[in-house]
N, C-alpha and C positions, 0 to 999 in steps of 0.2 A: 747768390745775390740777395741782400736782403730787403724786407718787405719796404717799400717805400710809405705805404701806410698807416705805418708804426713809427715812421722817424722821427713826429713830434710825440710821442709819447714816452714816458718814464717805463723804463725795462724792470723787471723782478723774476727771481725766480716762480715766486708764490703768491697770490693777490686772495686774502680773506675778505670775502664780503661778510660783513658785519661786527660788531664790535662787542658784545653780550658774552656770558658764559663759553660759549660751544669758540667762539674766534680765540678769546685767551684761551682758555687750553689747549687749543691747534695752535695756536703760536708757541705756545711753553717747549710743546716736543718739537715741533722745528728747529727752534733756538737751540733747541739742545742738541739736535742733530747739525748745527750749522748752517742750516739754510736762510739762503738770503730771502726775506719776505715783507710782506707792506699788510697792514690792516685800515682798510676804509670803511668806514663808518657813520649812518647818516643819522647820528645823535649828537647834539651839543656836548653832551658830554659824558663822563664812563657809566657803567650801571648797565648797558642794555636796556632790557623792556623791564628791567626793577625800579628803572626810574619812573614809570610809569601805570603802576600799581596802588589799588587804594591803599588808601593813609594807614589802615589799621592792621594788614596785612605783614604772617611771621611765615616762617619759614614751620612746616610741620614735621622737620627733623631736628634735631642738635647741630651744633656749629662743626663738631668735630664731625658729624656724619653730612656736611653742605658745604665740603672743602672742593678745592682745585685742585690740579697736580701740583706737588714741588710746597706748596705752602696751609700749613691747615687755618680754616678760618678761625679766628679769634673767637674766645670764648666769651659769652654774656651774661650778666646776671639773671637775663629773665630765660626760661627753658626753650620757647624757640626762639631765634636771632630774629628781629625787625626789619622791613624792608630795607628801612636806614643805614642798617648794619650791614646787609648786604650789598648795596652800594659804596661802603665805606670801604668793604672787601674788595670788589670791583676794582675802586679805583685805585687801593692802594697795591694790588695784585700787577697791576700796567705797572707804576712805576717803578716793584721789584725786579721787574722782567724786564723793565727797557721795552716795552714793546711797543713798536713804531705805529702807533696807531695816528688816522691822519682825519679828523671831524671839524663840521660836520660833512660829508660828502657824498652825495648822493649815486648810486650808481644806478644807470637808465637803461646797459646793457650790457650783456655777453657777448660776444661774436668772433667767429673762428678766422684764424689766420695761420696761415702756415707753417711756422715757426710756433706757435700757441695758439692764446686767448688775448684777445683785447676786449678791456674794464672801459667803458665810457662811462666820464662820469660827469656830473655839474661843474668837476674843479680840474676838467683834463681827462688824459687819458692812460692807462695804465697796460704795458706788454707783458703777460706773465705765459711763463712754459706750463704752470697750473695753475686753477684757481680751486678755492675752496668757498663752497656755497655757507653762511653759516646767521643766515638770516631770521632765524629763528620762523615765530607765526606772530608776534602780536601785530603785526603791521599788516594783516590780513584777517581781521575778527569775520566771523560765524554769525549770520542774522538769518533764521530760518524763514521763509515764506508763510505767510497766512491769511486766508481771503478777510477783505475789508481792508487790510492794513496799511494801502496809501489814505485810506479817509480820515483814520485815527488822528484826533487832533491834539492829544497826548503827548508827552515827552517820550521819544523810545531811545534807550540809553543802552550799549554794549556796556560788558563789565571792562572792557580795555579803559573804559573813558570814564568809568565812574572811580569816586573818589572819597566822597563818604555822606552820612547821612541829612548832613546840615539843610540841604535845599530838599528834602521830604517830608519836613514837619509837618504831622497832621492827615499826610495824602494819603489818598489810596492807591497801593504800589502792586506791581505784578514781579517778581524774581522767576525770572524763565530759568531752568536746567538746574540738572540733578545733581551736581558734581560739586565740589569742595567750594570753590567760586560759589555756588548760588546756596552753598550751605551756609560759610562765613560772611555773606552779603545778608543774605537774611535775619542772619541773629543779629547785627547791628540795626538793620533798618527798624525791625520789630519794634526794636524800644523808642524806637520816636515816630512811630506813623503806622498805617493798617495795611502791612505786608501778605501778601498771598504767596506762596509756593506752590509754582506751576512746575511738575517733570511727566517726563512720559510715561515715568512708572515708580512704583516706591522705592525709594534712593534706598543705596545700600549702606547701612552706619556699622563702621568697622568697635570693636570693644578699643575701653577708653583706655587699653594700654597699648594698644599698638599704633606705632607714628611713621614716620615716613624712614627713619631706621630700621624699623620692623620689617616695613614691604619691601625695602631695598633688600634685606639681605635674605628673604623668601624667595622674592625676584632673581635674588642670584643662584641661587642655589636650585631653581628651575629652569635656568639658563645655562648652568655646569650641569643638570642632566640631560638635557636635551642637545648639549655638544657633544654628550660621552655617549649618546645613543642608549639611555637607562631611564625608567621611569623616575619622574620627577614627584618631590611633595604635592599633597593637595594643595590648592592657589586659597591663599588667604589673601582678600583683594588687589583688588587696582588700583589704577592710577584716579578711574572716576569713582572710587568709594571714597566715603565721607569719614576724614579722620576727626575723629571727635576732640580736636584742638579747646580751649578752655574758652571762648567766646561758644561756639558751640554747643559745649557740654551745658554752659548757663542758662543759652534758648531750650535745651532740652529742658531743665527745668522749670524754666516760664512755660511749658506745655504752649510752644510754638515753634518748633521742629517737627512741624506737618506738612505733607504736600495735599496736592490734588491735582488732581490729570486733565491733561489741555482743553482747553477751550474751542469752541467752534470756530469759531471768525469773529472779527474788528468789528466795534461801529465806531462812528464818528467821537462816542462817548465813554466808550468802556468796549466790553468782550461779550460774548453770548455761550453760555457753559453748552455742554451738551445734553443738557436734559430742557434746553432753551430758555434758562435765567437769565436774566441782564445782569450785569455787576459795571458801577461806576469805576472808573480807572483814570487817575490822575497821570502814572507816568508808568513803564513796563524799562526792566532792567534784563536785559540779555547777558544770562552767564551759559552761553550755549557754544563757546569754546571758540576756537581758531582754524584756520588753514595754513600751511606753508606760506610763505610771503615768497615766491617765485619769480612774480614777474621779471625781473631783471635777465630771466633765462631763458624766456618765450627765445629771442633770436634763434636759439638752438638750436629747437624745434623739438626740446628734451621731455618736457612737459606729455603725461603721458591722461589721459582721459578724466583721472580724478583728482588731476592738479600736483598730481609728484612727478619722481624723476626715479624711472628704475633703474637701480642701483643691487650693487653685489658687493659688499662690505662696504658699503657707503661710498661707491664710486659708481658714476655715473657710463650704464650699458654702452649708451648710445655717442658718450663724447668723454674717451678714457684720458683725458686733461682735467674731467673735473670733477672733484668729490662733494660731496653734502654733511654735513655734519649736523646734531643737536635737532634735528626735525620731528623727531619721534622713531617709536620701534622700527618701522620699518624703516631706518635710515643708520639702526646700531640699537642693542638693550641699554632700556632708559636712559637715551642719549638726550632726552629734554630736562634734565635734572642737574643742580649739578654735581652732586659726585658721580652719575651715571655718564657722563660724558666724557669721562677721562677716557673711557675705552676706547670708545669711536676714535675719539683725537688720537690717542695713542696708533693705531690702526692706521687712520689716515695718513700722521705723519708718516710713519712705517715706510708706509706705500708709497707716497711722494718721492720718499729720500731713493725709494729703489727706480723710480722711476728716472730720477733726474740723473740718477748714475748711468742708468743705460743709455738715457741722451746723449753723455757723455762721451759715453763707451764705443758709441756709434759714429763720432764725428771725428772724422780724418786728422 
């Protein structure tokens, strides 16, 4: 008998939340697999969270090493590709694929049904036998705690929301966190206003030949030894070491590629160091990272203490209908990137196709 509370909804084999990097690729291999699928998405329009990225912001690998599956991105004149340019990729990647993406569309829940998952969303409601989580984090920015900081009458700005220097002229600005973000926020703000870099320790600055090419294929190759059960190369950084991109390299020359370590607490007018200095502060820029954007999966009850979903190759322990994609490591190797996320997707599909055979398989 089937569910009567699914009968006004649109049936899919596969419902992808989100529409960014980690969704086209999980679409790609679907498609390729045959599976019938819906991509909802609650962005105006293609690009993901690249649409949403400061203005000055490249990509810190080559176009050839920032592809998707099935299509490599186009090449550019300048050596990293522009956020512009990856957008352009974005968009024009959907309409190679045909991929049925349906924006913008908000989706407010997951919740179990018998026969699957139903997708509640602003624009209806969606029945799929699986879903794929593929929400990325920018839609859940990271603002850390610090005593005083409701009285701060300051501007305090996430790096999700900031866009470029033009409204800092002159100020005195605080750039929170260590990582690439607050590396290439800082070399722009620097030249037009009295930048501090605030980290909780002294950032790590990787040599000016290695790019995010470099760390991808290090990354792999500690990732195929640790599958083969054999020691792996020494790690030449991370994901939060600072590639010394050409914005970068140039504050390193203006000898303003310094930090200094956190501040005590808020006043109403600036911060109080820890050796008890005052310093005036106009405005403070958080590039102190993200979270998973999950909530749509609270219903589930998947949601495990530090706000993820445990998962075993990217499928979810606790409710084997739904996978995650593009989250971070623990969700697939460098599956927030995007040629790192071919794999996950790959995988995922994988998995899907076997799953939905055995529905198949199962039914009289």
């Amino acid at each position: 008998m089937p569910d009567s509370s699914t009968s006004a909804s649109i049936s899919t084999d596969v419902a992808i939340i989100g529409g960014g990097q980690s969704a086209l690729a999980t679409a790609y291999f679907l498609r390729r697999a045959g599976i019938n699928y819906v991509v909802l998405d609650d962005q105006p329009a293609a690009g993901g969270a690249w649409q949403h990225a400061w203005d000055s912001l490249h990509l810190f690998s080559p176009a050839q090493w920032s592809s998707l599956p099935g299509w490599p991105m186009p090449g550019t004149s300048a050596q990293y590709p522009t956020q512009d340019h990856v957008i352009r990729y974005l968009t024009e990647y959907e309409k190679r694929y045909e991929i049925p993406v349906h924006r913008p569309v908000e989706v407010t829940a997951v919740t179990r049904r018998e026969a699957g998952l139903l997708v509640s969303t602003d624009k209806g409601e969606w029945h799929a036998k699986v879903v794929v989580s593929a929400t990325g984090t920018w839609g859940h920015p990271y603002i850390p705690d610090y005593p005083g900081q409701g009285s701060f009458e300051g501007e305090q700005l996430h790096s999700a929301h900031y866009r470029n220097p033009d409204a800092f002229q002159g100020k005195d600005v605080l750039v929170v966190g260590g990582g690439n973000s607050g590396a290439q926020i800082l070399a722009e703000l620097s030249q037009v206003c009295h930048a501090t870099w605030v980290t909780l320790e002294e950032p790590t600055f990787l040599p000016d030949e290695v790019d995010g090419r470099v760390l991808f294929e290090r990354a792999t190759e500690r990732w195929k030894a640790r599958s083969e059960g054999r020691p792996g190369p020494a790690p030449t950084g991370g994901l939060g070491d600072v590639v010394m991109v050409p914005p970068v390299r140039e504050a390193r020359e203006r000898g303003v590629l310094r930090s200094v370590r956190p501040f005590s607490h808020f006043t109403v007018d600036g911060v109080v160091w820890k050796d008890g200095a005052h310093a005036h502060v106009d405005a403070v820029i958080w590039c102190t990272g993200f979270r998973p954007a999950l909530e749509h999966l609270r219903p589930l009850h998947v949601l495990n203490d530090a706000g993820r979903v445990d998962v075993v190759d990217g499928r979810a322990v606790l409710e084997p209908r739904l996978w995650l994609v593009g989250y971070g490591e623990w969700c697939g190797f460098a599956s927030a990137t995007l040629i790192g996320v071919m794999r996950s997707a790959r995988l995922a599909a994988t998995q899907i196709n076997q799953y939905l055979n055995s529905l198949e398989e199962s039914t009289p």
